[in-house]
mmCIF file of the N, C-alpha and C atoms, coordinates in Angstrom:
data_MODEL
# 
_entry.id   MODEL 
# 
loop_
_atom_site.group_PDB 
_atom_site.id 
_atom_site.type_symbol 
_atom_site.label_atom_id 
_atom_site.label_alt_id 
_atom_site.label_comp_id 
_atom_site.label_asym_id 
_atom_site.label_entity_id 
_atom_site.label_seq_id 
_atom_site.pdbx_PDB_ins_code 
_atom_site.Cartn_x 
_atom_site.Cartn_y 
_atom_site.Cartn_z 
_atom_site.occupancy 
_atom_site.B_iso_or_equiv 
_atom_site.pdbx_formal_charge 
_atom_site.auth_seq_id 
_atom_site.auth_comp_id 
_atom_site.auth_asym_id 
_atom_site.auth_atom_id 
_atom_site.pdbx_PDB_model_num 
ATOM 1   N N  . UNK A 1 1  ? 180.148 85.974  127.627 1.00 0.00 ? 1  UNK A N  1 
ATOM 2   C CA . UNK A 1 1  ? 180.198 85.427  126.280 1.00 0.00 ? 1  UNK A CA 1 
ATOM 3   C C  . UNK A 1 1  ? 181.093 86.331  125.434 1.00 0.00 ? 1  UNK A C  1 
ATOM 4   N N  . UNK A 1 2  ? 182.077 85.946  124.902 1.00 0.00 ? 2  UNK A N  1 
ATOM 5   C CA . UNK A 1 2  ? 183.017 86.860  124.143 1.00 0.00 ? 2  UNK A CA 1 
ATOM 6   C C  . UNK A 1 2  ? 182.412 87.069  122.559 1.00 0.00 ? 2  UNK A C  1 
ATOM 7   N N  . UNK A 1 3  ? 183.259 87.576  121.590 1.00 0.00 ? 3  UNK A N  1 
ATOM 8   C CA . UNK A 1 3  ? 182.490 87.515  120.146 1.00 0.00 ? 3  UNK A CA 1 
ATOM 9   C C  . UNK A 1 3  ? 182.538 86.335  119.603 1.00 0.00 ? 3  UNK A C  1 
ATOM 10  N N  . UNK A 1 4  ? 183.632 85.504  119.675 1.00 0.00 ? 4  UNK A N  1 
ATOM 11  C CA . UNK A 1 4  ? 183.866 83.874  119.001 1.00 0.00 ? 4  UNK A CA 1 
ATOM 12  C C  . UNK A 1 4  ? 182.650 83.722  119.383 1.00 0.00 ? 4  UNK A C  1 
ATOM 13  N N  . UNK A 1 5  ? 181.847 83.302  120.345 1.00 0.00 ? 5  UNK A N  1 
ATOM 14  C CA . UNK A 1 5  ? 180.991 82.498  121.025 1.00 0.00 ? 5  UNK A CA 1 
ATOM 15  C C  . UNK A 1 5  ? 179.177 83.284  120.458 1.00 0.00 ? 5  UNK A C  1 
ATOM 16  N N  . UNK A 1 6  ? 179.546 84.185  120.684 1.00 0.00 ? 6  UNK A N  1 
ATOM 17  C CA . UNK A 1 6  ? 178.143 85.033  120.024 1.00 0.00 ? 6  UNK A CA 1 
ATOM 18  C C  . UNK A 1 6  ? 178.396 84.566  118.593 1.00 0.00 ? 6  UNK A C  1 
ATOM 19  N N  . UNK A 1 7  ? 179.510 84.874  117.453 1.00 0.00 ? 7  UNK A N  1 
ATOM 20  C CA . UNK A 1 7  ? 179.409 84.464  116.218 1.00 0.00 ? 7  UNK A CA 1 
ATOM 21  C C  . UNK A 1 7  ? 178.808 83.337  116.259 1.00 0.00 ? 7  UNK A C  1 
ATOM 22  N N  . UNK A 1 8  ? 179.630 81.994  117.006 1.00 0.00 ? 8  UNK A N  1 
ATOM 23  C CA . UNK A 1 8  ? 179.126 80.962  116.811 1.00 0.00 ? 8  UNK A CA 1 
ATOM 24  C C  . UNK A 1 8  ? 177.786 80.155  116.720 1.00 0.00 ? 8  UNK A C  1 
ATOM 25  N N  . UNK A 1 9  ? 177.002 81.592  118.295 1.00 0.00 ? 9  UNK A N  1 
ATOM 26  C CA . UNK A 1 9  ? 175.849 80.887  118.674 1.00 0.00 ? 9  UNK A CA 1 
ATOM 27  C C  . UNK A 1 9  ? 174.860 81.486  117.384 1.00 0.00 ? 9  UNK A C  1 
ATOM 28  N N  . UNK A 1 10 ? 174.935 82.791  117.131 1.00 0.00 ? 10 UNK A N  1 
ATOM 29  C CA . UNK A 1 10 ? 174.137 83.424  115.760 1.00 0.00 ? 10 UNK A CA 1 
ATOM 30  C C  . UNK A 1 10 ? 174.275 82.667  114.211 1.00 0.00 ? 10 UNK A C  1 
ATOM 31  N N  . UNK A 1 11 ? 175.780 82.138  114.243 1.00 0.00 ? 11 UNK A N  1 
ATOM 32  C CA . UNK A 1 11 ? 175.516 81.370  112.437 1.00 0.00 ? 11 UNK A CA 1 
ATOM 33  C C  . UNK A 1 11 ? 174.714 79.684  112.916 1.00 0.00 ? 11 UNK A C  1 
ATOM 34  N N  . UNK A 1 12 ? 175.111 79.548  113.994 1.00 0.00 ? 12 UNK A N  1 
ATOM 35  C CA . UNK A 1 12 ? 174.110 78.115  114.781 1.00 0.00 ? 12 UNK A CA 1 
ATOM 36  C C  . UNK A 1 12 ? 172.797 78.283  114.283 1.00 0.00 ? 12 UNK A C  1 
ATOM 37  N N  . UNK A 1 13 ? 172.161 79.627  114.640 1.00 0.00 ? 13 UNK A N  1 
ATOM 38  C CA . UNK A 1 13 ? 170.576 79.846  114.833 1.00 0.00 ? 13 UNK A CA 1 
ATOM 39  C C  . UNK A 1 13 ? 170.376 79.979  113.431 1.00 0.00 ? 13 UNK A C  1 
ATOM 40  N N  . UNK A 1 14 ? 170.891 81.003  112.489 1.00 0.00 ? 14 UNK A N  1 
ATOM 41  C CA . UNK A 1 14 ? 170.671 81.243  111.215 1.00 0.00 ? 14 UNK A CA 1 
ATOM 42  C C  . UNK A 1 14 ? 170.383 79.677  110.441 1.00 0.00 ? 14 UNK A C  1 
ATOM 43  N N  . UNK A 1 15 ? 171.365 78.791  110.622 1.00 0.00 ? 15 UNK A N  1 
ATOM 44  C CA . UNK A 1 15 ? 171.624 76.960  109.774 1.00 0.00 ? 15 UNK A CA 1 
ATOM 45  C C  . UNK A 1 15 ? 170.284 76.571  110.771 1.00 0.00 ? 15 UNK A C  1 
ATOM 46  N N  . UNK A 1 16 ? 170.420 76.465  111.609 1.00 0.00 ? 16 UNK A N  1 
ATOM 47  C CA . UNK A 1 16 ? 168.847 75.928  112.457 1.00 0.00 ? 16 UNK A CA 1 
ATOM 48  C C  . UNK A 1 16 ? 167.742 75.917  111.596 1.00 0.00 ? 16 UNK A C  1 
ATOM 49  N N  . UNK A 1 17 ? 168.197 77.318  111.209 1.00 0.00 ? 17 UNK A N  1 
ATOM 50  C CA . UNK A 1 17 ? 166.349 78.070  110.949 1.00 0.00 ? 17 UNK A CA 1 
ATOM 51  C C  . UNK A 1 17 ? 166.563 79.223  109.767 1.00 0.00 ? 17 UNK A C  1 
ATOM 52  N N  . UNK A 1 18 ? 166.438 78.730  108.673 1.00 0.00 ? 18 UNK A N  1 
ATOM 53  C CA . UNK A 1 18 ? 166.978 79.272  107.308 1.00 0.00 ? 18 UNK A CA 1 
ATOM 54  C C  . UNK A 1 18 ? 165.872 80.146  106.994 1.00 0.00 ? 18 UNK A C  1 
ATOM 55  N N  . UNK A 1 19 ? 164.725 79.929  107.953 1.00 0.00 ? 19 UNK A N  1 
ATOM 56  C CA . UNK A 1 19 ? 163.616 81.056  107.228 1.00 0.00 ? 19 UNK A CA 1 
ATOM 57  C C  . UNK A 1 19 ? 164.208 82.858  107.941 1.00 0.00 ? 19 UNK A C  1 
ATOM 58  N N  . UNK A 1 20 ? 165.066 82.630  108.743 1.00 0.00 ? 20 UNK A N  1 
ATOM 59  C CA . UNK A 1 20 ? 164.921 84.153  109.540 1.00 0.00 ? 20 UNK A CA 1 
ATOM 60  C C  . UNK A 1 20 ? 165.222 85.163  108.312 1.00 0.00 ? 20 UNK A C  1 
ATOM 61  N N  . UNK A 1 21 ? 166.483 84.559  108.060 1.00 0.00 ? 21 UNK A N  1 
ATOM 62  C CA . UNK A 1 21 ? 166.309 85.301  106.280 1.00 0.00 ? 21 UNK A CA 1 
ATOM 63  C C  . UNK A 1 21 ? 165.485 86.155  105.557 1.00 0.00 ? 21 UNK A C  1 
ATOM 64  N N  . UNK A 1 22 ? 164.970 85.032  105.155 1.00 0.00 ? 22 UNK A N  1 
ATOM 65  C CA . UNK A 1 22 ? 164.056 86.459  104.538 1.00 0.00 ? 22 UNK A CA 1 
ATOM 66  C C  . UNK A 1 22 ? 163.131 86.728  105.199 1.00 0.00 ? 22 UNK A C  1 
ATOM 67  N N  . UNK A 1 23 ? 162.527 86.360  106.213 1.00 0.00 ? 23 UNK A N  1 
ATOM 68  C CA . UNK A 1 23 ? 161.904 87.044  107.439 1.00 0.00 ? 23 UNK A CA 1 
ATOM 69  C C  . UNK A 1 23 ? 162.405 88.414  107.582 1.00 0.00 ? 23 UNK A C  1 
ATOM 70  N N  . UNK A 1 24 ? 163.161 88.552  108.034 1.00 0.00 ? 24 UNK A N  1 
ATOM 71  C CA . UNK A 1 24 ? 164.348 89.938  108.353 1.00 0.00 ? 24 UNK A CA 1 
ATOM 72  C C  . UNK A 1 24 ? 164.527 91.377  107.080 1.00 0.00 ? 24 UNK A C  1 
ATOM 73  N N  . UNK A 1 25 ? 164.542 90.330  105.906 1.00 0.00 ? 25 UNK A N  1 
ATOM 74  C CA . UNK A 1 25 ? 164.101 90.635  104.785 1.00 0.00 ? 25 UNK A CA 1 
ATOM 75  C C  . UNK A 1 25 ? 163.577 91.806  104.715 1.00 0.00 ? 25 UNK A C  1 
ATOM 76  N N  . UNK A 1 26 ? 162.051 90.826  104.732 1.00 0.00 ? 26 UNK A N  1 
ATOM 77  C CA . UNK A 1 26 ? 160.496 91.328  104.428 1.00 0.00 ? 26 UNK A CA 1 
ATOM 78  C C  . UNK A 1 26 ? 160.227 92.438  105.331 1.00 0.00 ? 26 UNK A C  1 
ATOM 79  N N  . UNK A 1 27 ? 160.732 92.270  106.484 1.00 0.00 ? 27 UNK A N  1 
ATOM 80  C CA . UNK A 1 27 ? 160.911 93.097  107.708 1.00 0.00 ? 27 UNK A CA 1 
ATOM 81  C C  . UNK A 1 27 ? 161.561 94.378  107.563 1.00 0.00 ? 27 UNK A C  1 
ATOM 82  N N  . UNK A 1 28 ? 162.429 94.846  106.928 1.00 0.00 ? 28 UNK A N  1 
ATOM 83  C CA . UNK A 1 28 ? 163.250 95.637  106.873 1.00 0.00 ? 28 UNK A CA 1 
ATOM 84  C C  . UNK A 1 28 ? 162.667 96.640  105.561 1.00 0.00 ? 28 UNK A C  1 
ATOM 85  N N  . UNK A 1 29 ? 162.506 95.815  103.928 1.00 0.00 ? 29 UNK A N  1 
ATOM 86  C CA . UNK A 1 29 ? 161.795 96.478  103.596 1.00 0.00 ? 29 UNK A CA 1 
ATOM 87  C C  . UNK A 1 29 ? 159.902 97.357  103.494 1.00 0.00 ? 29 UNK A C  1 
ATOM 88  N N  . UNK A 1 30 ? 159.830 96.743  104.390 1.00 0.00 ? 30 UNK A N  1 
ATOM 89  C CA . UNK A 1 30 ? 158.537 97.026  104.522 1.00 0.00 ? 30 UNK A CA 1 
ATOM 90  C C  . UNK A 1 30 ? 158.239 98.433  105.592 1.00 0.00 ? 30 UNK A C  1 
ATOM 91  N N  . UNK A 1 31 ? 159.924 97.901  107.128 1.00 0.00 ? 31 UNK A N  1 
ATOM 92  C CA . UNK A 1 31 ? 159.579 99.148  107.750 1.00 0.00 ? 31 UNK A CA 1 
ATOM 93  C C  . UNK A 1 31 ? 160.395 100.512 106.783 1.00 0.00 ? 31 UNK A C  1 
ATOM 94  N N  . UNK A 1 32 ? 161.383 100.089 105.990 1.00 0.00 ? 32 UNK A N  1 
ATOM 95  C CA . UNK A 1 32 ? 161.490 101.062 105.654 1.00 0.00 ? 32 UNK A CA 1 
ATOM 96  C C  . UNK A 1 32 ? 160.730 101.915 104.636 1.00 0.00 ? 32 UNK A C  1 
ATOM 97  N N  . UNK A 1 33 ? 159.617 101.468 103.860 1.00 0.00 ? 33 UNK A N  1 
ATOM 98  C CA . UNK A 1 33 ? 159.154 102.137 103.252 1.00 0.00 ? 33 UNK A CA 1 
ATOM 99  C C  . UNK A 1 33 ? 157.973 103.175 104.314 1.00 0.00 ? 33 UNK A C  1 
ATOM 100 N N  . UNK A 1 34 ? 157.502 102.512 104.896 1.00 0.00 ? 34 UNK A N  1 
ATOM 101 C CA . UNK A 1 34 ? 156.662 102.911 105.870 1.00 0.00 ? 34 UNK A CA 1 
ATOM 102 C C  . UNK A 1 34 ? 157.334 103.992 106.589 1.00 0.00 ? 34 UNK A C  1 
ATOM 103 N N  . UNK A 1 35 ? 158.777 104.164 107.363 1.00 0.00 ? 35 UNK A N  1 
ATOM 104 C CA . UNK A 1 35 ? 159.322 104.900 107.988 1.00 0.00 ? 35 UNK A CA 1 
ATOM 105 C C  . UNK A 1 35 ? 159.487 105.921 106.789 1.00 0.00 ? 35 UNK A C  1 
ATOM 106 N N  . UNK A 1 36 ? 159.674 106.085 105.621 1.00 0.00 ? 36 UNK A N  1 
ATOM 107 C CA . UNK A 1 36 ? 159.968 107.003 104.643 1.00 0.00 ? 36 UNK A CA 1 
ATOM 108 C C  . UNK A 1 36 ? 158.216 107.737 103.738 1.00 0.00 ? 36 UNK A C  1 
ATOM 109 N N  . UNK A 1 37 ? 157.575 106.695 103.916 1.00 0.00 ? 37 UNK A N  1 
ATOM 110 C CA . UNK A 1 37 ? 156.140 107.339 103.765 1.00 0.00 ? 37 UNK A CA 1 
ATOM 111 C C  . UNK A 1 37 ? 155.812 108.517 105.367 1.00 0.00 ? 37 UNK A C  1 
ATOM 112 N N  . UNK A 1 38 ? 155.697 107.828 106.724 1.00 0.00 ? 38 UNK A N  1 
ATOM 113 C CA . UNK A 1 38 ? 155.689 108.374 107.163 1.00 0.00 ? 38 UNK A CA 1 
ATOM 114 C C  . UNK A 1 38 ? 156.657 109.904 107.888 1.00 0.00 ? 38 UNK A C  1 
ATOM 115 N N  . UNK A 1 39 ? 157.967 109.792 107.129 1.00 0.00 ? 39 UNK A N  1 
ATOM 116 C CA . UNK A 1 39 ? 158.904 110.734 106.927 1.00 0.00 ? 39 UNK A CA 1 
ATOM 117 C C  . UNK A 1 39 ? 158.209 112.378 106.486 1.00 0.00 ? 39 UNK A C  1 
ATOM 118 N N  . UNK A 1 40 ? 157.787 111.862 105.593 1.00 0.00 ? 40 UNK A N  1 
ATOM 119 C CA . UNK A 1 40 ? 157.387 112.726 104.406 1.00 0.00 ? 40 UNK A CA 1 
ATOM 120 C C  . UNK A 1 40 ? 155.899 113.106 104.597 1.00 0.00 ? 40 UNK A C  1 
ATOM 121 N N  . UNK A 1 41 ? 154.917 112.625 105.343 1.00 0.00 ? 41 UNK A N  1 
ATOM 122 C CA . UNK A 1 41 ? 153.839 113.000 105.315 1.00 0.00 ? 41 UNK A CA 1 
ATOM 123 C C  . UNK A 1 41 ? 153.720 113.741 106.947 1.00 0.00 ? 41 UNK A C  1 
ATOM 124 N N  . UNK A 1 42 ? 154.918 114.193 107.415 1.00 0.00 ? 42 UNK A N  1 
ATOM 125 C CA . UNK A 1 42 ? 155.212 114.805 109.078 1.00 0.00 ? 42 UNK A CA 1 
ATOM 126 C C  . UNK A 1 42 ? 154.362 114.050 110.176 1.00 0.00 ? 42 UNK A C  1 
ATOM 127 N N  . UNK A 1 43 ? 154.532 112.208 109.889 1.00 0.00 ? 43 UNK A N  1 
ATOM 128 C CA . UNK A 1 43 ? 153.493 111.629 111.068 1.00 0.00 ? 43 UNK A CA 1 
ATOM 129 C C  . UNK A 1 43 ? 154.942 111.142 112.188 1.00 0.00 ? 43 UNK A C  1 
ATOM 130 N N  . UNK A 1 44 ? 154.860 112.099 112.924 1.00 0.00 ? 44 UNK A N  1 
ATOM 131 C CA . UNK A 1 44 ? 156.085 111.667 113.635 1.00 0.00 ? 44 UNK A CA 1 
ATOM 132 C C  . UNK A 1 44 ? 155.503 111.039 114.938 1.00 0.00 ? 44 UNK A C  1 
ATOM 133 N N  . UNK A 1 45 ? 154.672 110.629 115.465 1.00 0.00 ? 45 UNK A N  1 
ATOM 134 C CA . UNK A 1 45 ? 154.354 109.640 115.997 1.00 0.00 ? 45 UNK A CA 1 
ATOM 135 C C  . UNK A 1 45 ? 153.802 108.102 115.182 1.00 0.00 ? 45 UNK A C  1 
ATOM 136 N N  . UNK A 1 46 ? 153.381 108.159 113.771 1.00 0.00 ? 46 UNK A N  1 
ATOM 137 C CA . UNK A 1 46 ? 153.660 106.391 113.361 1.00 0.00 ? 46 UNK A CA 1 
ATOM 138 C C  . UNK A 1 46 ? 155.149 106.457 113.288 1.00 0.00 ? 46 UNK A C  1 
ATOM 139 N N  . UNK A 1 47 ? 155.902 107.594 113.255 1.00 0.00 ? 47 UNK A N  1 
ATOM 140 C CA . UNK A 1 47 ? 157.002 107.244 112.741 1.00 0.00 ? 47 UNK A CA 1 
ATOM 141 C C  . UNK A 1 47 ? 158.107 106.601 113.704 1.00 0.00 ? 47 UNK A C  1 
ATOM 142 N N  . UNK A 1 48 ? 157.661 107.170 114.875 1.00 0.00 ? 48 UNK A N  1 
ATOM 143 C CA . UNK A 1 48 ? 158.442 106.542 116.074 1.00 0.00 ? 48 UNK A CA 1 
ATOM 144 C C  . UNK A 1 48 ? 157.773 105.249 116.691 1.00 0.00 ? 48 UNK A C  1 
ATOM 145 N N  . UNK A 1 49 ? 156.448 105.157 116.310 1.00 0.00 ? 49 UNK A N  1 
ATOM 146 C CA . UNK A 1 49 ? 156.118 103.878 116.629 1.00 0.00 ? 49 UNK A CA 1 
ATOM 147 C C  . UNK A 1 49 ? 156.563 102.652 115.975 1.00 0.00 ? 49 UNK A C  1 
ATOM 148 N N  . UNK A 1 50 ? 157.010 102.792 114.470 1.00 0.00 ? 50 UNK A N  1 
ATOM 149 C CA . UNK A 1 50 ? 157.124 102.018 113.495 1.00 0.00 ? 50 UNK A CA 1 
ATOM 150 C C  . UNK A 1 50 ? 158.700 101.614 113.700 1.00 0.00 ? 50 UNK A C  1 
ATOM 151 N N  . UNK A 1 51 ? 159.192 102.776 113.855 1.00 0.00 ? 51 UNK A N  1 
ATOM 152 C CA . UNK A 1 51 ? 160.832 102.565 114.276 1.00 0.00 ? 51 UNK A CA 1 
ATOM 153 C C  . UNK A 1 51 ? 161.398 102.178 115.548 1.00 0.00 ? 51 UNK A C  1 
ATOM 154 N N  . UNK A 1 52 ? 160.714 101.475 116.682 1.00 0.00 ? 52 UNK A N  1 
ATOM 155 C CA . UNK A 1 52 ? 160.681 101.001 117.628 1.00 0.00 ? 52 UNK A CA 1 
ATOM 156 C C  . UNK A 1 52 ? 159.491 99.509  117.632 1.00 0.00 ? 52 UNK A C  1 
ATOM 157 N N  . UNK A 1 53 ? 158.641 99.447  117.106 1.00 0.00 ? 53 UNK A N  1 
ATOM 158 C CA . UNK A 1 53 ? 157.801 98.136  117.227 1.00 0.00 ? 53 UNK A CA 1 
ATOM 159 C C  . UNK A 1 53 ? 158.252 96.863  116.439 1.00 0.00 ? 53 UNK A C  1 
ATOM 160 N N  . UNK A 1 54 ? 158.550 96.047  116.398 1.00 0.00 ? 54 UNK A N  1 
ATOM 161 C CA . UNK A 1 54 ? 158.937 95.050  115.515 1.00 0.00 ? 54 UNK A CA 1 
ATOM 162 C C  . UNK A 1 54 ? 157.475 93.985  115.308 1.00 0.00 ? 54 UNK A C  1 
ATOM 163 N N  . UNK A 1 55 ? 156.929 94.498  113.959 1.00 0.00 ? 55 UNK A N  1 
ATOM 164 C CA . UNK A 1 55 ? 155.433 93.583  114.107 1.00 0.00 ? 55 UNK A CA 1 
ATOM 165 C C  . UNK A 1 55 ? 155.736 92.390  112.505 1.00 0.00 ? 55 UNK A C  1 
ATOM 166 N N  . UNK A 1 56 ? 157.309 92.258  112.203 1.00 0.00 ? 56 UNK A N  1 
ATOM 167 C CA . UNK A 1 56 ? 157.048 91.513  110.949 1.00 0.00 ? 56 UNK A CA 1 
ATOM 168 C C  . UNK A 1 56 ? 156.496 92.380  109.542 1.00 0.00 ? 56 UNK A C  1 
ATOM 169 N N  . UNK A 1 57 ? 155.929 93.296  109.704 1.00 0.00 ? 57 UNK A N  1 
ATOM 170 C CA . UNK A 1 57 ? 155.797 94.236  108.338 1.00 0.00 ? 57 UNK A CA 1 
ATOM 171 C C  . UNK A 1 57 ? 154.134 94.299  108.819 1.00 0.00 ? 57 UNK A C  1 
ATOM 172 N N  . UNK A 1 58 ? 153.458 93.893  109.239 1.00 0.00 ? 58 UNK A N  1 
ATOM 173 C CA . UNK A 1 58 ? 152.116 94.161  109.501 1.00 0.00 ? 58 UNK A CA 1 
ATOM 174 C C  . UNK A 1 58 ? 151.530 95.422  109.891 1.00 0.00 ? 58 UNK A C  1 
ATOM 175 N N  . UNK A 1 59 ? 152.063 96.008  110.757 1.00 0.00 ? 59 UNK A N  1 
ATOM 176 C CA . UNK A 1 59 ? 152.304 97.343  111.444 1.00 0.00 ? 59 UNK A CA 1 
ATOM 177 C C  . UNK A 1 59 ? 152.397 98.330  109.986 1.00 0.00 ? 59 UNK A C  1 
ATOM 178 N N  . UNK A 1 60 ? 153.409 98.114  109.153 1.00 0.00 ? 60 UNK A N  1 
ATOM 179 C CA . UNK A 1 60 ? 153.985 98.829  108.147 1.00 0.00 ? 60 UNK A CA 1 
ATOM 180 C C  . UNK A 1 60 ? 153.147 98.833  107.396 1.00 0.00 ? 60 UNK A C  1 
ATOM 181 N N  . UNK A 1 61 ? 152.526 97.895  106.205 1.00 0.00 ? 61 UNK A N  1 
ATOM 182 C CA . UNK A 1 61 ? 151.491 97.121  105.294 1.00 0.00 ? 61 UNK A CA 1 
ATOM 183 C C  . UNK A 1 61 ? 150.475 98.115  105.720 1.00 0.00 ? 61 UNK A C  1 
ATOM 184 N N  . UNK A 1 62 ? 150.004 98.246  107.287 1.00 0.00 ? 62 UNK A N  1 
ATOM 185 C CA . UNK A 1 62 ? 148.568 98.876  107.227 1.00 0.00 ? 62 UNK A CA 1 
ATOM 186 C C  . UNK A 1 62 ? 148.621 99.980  107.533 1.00 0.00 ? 62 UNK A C  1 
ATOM 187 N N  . UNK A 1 63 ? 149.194 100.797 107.708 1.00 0.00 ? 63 UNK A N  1 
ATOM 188 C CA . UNK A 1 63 ? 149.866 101.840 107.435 1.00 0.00 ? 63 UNK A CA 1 
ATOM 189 C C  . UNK A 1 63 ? 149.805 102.611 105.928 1.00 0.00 ? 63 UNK A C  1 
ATOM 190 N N  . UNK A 1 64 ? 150.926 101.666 105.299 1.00 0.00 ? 64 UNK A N  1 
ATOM 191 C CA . UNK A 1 64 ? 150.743 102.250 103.907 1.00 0.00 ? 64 UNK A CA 1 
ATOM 192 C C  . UNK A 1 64 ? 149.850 102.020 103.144 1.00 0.00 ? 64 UNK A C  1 
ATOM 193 N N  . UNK A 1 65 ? 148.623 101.149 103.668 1.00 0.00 ? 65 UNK A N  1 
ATOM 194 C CA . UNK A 1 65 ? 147.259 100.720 102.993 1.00 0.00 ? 65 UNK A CA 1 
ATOM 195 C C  . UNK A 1 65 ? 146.778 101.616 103.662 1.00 0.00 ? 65 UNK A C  1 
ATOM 196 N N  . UNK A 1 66 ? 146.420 102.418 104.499 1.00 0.00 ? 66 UNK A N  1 
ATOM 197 C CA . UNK A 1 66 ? 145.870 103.653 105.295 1.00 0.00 ? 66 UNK A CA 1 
ATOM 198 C C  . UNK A 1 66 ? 145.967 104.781 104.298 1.00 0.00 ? 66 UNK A C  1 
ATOM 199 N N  . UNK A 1 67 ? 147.467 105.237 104.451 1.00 0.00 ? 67 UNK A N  1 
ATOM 200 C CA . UNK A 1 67 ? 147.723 105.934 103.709 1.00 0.00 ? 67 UNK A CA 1 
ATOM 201 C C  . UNK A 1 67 ? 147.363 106.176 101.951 1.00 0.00 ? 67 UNK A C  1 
ATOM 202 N N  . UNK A 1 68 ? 147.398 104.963 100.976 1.00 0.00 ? 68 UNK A N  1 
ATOM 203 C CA . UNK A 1 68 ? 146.674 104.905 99.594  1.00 0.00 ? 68 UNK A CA 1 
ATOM 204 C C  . UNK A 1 68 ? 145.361 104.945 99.958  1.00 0.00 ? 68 UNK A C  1 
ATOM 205 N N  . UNK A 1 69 ? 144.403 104.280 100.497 1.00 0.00 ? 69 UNK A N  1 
ATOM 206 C CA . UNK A 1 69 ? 143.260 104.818 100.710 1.00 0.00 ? 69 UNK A CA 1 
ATOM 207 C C  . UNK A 1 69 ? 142.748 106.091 101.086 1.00 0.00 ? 69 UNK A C  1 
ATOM 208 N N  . UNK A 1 70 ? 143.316 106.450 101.710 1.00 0.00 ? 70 UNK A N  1 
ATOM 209 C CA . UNK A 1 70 ? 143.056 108.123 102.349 1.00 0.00 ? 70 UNK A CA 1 
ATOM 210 C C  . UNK A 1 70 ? 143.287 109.118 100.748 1.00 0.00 ? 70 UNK A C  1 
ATOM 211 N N  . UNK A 1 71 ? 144.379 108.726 99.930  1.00 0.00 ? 71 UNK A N  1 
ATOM 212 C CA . UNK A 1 71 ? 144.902 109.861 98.537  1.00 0.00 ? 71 UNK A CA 1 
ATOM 213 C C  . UNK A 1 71 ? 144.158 109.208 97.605  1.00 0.00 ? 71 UNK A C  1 
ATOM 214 N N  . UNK A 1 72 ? 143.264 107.924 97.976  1.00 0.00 ? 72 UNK A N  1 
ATOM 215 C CA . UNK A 1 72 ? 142.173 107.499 96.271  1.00 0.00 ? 72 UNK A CA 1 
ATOM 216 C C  . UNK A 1 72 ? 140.959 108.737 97.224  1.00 0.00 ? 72 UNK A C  1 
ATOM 217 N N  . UNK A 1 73 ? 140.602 108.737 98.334  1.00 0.00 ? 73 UNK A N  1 
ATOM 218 C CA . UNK A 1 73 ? 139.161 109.229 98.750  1.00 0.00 ? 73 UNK A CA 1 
ATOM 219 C C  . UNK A 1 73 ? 139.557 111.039 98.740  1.00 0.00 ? 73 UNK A C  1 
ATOM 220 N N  . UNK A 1 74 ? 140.499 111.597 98.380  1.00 0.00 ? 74 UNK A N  1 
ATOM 221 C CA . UNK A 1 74 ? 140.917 112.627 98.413  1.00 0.00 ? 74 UNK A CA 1 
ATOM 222 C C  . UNK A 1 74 ? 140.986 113.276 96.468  1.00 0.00 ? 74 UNK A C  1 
ATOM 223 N N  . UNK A 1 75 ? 141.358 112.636 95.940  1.00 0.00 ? 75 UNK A N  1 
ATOM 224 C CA . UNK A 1 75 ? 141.784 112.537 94.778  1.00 0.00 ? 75 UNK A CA 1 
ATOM 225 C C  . UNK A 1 75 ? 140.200 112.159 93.950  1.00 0.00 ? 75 UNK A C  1 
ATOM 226 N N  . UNK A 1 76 ? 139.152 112.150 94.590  1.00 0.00 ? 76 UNK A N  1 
ATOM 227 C CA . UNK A 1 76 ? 137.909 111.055 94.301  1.00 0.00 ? 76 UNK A CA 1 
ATOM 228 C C  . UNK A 1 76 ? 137.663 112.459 93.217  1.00 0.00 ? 76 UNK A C  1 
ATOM 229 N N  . UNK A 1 77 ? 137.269 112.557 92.138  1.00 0.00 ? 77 UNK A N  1 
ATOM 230 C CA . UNK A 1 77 ? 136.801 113.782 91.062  1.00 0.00 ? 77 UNK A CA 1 
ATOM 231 C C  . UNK A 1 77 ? 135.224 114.196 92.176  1.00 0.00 ? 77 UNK A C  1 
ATOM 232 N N  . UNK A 1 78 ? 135.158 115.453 91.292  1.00 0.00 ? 78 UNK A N  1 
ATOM 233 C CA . UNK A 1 78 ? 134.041 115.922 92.185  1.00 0.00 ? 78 UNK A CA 1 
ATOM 234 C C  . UNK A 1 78 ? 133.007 115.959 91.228  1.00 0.00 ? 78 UNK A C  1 
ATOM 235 N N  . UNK A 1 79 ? 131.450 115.499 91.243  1.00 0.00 ? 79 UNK A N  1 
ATOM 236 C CA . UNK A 1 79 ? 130.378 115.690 90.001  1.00 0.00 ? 79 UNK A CA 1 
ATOM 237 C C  . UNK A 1 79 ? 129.527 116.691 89.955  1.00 0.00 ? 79 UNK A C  1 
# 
């Protein structure tokens, strides 16, 4: 398959199916916040998991819902 033919068959699939869009999107920002939360907090195993798994942002989402929960129960005042 040369590049003409790959272009062709990829803008084919994109007009097919107009949702991949922002599918890809949602996808991208989600791992990247996640890959940059987990950057910064030295989890270098979510971080290689996250940057190799493709779960749609689900993977990512619970993750960074992990993560805010863990800094409200940390942050909790003491009586």
């Amino acid at each position: 398959m040369n590049t003409q033919q790959f272009s062709e068959a990829i803008t084919t699939m994109i007009l097919q199916n107009p949702w991949i869009i922002p599918l890809m999107i949602w996808s991208v920002v989600w791992k990247t916040i996640a890959l940059w939360k987990s950057a910064r907090n030295n989890h270098l195993t979510i971080f290689i998991i996250i940057m190799f798994l493709n779960t749609l942002g689900i993977l990512e989402i619970c993750y960074i819902l992990y993560l805010y929960y863990k800094s409200k129960k940390e942050i909790k005042p003491q009586i």
